[in-house]
N, CA, C and O atoms as a Tinker XYZ file with bonds, in Angstrom:
   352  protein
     1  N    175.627000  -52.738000  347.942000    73     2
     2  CA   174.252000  -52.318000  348.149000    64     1     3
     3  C    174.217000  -51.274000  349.256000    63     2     4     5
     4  O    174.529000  -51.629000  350.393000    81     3
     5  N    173.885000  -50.101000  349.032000    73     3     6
     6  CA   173.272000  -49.043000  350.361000    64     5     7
     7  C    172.464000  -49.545000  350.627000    63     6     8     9
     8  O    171.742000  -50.369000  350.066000    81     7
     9  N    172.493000  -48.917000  351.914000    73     7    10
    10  CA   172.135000  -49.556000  353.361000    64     9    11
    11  C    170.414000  -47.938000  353.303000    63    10    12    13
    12  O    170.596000  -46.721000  353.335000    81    11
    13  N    169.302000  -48.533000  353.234000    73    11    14
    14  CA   167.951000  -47.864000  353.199000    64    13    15
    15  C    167.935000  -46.659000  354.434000    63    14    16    17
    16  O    168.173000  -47.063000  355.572000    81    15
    17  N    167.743000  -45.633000  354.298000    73    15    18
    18  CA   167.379000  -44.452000  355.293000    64    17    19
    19  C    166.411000  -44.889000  356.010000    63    18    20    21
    20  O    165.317000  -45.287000  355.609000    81    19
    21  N    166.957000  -44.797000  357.525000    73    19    22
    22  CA   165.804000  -45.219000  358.803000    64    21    23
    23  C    165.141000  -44.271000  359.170000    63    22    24    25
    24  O    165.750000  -43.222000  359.383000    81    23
    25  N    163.779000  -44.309000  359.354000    73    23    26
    26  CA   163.644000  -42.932000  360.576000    64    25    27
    27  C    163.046000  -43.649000  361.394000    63    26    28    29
    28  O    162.458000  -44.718000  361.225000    81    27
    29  N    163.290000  -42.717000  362.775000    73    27    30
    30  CA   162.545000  -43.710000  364.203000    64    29    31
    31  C    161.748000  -42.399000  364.595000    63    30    32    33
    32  O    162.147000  -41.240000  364.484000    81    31
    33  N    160.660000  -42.797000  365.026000    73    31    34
    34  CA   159.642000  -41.726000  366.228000    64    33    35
    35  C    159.898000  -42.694000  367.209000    63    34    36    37
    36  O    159.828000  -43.917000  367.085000    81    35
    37  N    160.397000  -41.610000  368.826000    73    35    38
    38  CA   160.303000  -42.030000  369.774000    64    37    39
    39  C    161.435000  -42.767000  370.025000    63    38    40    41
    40  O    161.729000  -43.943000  369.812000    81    39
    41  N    162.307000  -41.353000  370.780000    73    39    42
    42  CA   163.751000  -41.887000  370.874000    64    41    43
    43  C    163.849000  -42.106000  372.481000    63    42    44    45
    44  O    164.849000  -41.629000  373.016000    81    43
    45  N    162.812000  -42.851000  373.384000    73    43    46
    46  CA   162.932000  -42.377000  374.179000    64    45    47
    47  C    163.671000  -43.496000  374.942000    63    46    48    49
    48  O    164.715000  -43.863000  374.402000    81    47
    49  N    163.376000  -44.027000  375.939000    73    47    50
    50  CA   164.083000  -45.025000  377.167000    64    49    51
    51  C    165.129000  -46.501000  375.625000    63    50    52    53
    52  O    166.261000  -46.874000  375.318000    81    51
    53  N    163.998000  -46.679000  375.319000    73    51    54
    54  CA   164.409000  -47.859000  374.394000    64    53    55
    55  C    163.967000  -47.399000  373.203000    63    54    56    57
    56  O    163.386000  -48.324000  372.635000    81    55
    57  N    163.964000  -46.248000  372.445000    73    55    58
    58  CA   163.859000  -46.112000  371.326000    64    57    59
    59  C    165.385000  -45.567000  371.194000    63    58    60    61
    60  O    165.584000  -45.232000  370.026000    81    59
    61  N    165.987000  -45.464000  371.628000    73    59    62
    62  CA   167.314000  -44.296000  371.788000    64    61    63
    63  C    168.508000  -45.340000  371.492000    63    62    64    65
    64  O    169.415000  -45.184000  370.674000    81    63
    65  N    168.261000  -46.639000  372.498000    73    63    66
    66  CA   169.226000  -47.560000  372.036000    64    65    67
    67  C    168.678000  -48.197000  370.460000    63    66    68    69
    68  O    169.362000  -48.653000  369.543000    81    67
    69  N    168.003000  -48.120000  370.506000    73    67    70
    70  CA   167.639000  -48.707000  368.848000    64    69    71
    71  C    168.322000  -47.682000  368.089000    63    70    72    73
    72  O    169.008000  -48.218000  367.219000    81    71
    73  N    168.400000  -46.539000  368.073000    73    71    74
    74  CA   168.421000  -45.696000  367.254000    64    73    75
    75  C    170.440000  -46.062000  367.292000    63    74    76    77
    76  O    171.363000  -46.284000  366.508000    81    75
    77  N    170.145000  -45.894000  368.949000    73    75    78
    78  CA   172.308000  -45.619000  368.744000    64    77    79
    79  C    172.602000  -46.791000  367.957000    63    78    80    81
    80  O    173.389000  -46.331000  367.129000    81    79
    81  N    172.467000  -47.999000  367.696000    73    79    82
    82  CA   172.749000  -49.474000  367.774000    64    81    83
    83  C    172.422000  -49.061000  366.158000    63    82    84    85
    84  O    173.448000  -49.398000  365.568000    81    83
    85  N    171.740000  -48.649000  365.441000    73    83    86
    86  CA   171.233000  -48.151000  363.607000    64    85    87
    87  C    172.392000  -47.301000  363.559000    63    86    88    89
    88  O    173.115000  -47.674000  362.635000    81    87
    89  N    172.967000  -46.106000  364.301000    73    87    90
    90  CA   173.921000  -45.266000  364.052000    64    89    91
    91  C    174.837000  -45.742000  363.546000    63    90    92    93
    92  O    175.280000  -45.810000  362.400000    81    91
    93  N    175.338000  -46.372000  365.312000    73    91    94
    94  CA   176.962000  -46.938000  365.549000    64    93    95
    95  C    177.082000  -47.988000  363.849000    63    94    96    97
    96  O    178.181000  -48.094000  363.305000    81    95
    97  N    175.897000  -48.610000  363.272000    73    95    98
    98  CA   176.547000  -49.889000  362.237000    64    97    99
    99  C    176.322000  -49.220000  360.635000    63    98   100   101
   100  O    176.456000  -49.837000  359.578000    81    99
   101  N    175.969000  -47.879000  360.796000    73    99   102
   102  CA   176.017000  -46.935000  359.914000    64   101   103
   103  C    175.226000  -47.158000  358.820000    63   102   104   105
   104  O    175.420000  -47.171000  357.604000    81   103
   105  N    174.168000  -47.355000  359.636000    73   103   106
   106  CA   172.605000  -46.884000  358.620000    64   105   107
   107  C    172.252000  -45.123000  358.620000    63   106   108   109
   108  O    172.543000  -44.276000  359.465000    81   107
   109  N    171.730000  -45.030000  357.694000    73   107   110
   110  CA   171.733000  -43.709000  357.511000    64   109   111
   111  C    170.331000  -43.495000  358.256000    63   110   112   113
   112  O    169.311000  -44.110000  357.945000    81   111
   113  N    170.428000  -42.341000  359.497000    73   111   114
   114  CA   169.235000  -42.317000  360.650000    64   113   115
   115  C    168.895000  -41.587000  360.970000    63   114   116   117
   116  O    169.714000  -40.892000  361.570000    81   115
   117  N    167.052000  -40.890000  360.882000    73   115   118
   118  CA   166.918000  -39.736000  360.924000    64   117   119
   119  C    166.093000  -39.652000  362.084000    63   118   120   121
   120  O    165.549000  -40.756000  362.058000    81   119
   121  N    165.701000  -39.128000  362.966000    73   119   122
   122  CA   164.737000  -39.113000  364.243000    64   121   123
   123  C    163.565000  -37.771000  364.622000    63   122   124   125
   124  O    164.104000  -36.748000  364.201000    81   123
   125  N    162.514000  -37.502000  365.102000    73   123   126
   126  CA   161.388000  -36.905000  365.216000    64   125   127
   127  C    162.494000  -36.162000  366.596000    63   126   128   129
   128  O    163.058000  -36.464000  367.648000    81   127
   129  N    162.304000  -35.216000  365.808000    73   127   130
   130  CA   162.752000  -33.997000  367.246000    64   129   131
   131  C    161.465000  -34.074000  368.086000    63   130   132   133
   132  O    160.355000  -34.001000  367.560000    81   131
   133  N    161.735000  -34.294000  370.014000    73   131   134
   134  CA   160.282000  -34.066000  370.418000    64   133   135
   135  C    160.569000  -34.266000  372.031000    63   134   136   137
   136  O    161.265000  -35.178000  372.479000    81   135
   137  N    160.166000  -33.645000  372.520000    73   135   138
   138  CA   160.529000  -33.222000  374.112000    64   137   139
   139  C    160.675000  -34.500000  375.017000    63   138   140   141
   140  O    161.376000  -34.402000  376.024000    81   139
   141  N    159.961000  -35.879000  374.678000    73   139   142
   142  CA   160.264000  -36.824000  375.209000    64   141   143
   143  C    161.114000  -37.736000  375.112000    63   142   144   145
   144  O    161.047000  -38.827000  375.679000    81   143
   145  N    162.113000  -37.298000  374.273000    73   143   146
   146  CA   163.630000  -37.926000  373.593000    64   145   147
   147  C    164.520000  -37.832000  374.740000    63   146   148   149
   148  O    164.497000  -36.945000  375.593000    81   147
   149  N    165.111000  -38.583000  374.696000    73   147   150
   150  CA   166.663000  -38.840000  375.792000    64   149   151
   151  C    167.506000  -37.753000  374.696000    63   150   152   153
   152  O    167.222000  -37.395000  373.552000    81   151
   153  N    168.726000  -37.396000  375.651000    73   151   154
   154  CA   169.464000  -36.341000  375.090000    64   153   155
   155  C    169.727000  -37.577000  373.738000    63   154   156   157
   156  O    169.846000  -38.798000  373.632000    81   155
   157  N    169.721000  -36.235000  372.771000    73   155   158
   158  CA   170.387000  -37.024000  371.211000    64   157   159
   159  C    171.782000  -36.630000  370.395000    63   158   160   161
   160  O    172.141000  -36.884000  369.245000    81   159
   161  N    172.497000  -35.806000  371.626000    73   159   162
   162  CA   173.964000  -35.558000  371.063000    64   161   163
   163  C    174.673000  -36.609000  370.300000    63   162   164   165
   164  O    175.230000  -36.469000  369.211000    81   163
   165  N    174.547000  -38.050000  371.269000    73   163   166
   166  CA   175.562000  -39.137000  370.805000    64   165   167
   167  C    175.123000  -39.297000  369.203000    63   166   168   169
   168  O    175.931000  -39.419000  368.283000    81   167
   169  N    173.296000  -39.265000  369.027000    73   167   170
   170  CA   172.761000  -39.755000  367.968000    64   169   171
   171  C    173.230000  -38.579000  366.557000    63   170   172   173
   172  O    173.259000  -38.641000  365.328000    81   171
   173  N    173.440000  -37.894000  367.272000    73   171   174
   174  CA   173.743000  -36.204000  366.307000    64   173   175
   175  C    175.584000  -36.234000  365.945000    63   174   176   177
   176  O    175.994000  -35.530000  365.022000    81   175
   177  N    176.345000  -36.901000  366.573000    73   175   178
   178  CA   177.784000  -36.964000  366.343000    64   177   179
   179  C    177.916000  -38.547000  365.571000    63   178   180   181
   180  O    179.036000  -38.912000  365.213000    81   179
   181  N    176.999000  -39.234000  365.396000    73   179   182
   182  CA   177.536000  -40.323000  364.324000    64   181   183
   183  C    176.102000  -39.868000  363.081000    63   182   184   185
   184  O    175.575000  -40.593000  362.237000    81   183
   185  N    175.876000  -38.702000  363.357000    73   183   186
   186  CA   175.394000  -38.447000  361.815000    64   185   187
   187  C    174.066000  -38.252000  362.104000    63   186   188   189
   188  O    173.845000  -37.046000  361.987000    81   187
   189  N    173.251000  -38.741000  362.367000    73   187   190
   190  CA   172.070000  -38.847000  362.462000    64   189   191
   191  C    171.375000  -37.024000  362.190000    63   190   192   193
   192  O    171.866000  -35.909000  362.368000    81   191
   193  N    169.882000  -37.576000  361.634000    73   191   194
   194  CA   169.865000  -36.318000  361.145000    64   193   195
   195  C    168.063000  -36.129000  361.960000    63   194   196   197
   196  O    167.179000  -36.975000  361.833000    81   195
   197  N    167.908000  -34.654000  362.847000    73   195   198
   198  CA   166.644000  -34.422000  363.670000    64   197   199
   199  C    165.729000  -33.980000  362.601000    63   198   200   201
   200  O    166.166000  -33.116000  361.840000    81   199
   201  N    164.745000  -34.346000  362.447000    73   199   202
   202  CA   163.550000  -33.947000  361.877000    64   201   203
   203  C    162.245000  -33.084000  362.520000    63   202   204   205
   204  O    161.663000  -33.581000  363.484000    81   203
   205  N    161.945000  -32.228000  362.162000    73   203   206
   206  CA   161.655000  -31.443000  362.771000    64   205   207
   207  C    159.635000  -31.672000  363.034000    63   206   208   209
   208  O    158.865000  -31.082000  363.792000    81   207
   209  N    159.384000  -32.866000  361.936000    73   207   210
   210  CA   157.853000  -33.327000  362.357000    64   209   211
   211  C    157.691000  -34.127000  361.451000    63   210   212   213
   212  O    158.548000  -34.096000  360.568000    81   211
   213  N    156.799000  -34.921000  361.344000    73   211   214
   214  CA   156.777000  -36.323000  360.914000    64   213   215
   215  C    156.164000  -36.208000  359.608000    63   214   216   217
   216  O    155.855000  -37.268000  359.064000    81   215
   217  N    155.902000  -34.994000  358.927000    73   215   218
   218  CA   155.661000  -35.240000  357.326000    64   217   219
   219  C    157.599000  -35.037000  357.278000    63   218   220   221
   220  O    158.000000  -35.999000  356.623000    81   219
   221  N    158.466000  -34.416000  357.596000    73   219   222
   222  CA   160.101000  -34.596000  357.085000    64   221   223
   223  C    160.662000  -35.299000  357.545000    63   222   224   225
   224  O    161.667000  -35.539000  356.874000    81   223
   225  N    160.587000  -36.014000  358.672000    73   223   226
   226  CA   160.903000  -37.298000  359.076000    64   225   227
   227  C    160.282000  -38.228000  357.489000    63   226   228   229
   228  O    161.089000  -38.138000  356.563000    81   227
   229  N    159.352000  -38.820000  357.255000    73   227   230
   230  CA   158.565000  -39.579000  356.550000    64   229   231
   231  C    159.212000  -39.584000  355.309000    63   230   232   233
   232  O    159.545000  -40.588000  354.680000    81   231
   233  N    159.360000  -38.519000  355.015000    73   231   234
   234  CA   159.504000  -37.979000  353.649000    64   233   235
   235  C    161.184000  -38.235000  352.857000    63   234   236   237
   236  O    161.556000  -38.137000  351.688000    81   235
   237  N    162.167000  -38.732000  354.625000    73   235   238
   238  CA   163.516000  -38.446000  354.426000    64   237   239
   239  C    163.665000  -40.236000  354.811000    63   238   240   241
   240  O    164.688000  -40.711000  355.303000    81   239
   241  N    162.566000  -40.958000  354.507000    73   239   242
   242  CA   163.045000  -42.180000  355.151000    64   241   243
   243  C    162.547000  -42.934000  354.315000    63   242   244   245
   244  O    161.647000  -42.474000  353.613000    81   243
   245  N    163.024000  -44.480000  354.109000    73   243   246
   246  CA   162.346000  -45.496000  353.235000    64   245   247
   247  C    161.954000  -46.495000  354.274000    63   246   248   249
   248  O    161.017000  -47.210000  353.919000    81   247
   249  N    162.411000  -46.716000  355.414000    73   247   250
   250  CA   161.963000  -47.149000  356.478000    64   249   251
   251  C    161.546000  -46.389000  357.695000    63   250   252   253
   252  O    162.473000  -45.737000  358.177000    81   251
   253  N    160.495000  -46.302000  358.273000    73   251   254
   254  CA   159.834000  -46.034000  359.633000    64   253   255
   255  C    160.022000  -46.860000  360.732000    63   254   256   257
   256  O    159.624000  -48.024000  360.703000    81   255
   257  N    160.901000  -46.122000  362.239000    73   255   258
   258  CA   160.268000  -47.151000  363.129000    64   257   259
   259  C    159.414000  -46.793000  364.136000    63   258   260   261
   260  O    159.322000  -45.566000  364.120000    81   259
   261  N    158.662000  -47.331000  365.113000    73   259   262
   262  CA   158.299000  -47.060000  365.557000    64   261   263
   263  C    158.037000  -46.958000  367.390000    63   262   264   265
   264  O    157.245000  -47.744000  367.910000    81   263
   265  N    158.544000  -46.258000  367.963000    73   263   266
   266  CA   158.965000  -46.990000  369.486000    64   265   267
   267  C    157.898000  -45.903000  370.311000    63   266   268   269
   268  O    158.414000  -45.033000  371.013000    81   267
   269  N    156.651000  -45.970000  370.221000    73   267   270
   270  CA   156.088000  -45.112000  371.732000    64   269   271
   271  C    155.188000  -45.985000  372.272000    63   270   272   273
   272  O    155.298000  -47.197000  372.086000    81   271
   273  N    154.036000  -45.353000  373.122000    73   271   274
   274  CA   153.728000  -46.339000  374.374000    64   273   275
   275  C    152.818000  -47.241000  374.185000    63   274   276   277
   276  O    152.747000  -48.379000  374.648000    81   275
   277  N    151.793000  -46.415000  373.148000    73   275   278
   278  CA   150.866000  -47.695000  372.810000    64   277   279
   279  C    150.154000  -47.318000  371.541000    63   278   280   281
   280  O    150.650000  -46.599000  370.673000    81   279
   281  N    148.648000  -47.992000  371.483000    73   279   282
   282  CA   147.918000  -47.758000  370.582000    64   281   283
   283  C    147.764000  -46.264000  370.080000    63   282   284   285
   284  O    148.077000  -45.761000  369.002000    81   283
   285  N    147.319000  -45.848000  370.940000    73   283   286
   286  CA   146.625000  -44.151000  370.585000    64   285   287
   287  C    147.702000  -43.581000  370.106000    63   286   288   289
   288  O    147.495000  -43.069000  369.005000    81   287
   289  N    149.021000  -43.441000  370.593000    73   287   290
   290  CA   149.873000  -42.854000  369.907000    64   289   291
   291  C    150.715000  -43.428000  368.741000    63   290   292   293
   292  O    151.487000  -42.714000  368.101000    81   291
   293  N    150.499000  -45.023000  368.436000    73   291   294
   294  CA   151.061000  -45.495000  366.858000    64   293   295
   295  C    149.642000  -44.508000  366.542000    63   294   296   297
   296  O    149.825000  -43.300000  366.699000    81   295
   297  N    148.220000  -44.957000  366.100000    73   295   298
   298  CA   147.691000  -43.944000  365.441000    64   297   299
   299  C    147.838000  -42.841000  365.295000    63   298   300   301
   300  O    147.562000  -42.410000  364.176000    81   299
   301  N    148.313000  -41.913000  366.290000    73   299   302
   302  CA   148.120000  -40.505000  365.893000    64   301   303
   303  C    149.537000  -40.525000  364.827000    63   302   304   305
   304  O    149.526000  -39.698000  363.915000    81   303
   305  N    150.570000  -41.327000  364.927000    73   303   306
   306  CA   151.610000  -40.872000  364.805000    64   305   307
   307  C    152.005000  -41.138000  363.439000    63   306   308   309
   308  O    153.033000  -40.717000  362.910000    81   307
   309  N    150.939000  -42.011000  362.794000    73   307   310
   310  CA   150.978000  -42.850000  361.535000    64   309   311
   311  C    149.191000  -42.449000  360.997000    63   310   312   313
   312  O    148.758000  -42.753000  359.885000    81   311
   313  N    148.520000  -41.853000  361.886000    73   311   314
   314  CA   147.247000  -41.556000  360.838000    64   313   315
   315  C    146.890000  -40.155000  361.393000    63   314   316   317
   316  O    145.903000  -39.620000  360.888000    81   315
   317  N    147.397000  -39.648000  362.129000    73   315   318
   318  CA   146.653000  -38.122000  362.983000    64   317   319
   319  C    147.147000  -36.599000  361.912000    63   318   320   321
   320  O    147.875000  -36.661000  360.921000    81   319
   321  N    146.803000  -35.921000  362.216000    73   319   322
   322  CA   147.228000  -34.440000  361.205000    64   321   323
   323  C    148.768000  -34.414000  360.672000    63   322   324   325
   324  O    149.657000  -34.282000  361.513000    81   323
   325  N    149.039000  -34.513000  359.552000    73   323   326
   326  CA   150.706000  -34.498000  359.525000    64   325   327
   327  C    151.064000  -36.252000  359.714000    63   326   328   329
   328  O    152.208000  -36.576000  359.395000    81   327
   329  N    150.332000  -37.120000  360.107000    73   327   330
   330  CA   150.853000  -38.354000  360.039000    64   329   331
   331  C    151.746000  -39.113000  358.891000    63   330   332   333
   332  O    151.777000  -38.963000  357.670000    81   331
   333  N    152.468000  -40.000000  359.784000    73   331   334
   334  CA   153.871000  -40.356000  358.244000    64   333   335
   335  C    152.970000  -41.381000  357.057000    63   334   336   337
   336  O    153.427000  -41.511000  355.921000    81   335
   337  N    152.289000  -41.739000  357.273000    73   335   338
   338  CA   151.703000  -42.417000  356.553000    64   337   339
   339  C    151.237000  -41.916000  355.213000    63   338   340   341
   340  O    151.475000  -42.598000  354.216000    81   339
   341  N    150.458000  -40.542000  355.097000    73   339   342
   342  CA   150.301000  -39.745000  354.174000    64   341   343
   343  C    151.652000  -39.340000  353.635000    63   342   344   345
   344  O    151.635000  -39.413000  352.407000    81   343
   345  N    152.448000  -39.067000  353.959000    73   343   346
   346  CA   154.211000  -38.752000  354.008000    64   345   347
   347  C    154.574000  -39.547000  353.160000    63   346   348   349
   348  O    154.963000  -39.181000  352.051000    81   347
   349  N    154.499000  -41.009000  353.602000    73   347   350
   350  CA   155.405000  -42.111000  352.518000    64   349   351
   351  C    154.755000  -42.102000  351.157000    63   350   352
   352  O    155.215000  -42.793000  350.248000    81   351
């Protein structure tokens, strides 16, 4: 059985180890390019693939995760202009 395409928004303090920890056991893992990301080299040398905004993030994933700070931004990030939600 393959293993379902992840994507994560919000690679940041603790979205980053989620993401490395999906890499390293070789789920296929795609992430929201976005200025508040921890460097993503490590995530970029076991494959992982940057998306450049969250309708191609969405669009490249069968799973979504989700790691930012709170309410206002799960909404924008899952219902705001371009949100993944319309995407899936």
């Amino acid at each position: 059985m393959s293993k379902q395409r992840v994507g994560i928004v919000g690679v940041g303090l603790m979205g980053h180890g989620i993401a490395l920890n999906l890499a390293r056991k070789g789920w296929p893992l795609g992430y929201l390019d976005h200025p508040g990301n921890q460097p993503t080299d490590d995530l970029d040398a076991l494959g992982a693939t940057r998306h450049p905004d969250r309708t191609a993030l969405a669009g490249a994933s069968e799973v979504v995760i989700l790691c930012v700070t709170g309410t206002p931004q799960v909404e924008d990030v899952l219902l705001g202009d371009g949100g993944v939600l319309a995407s899936l």
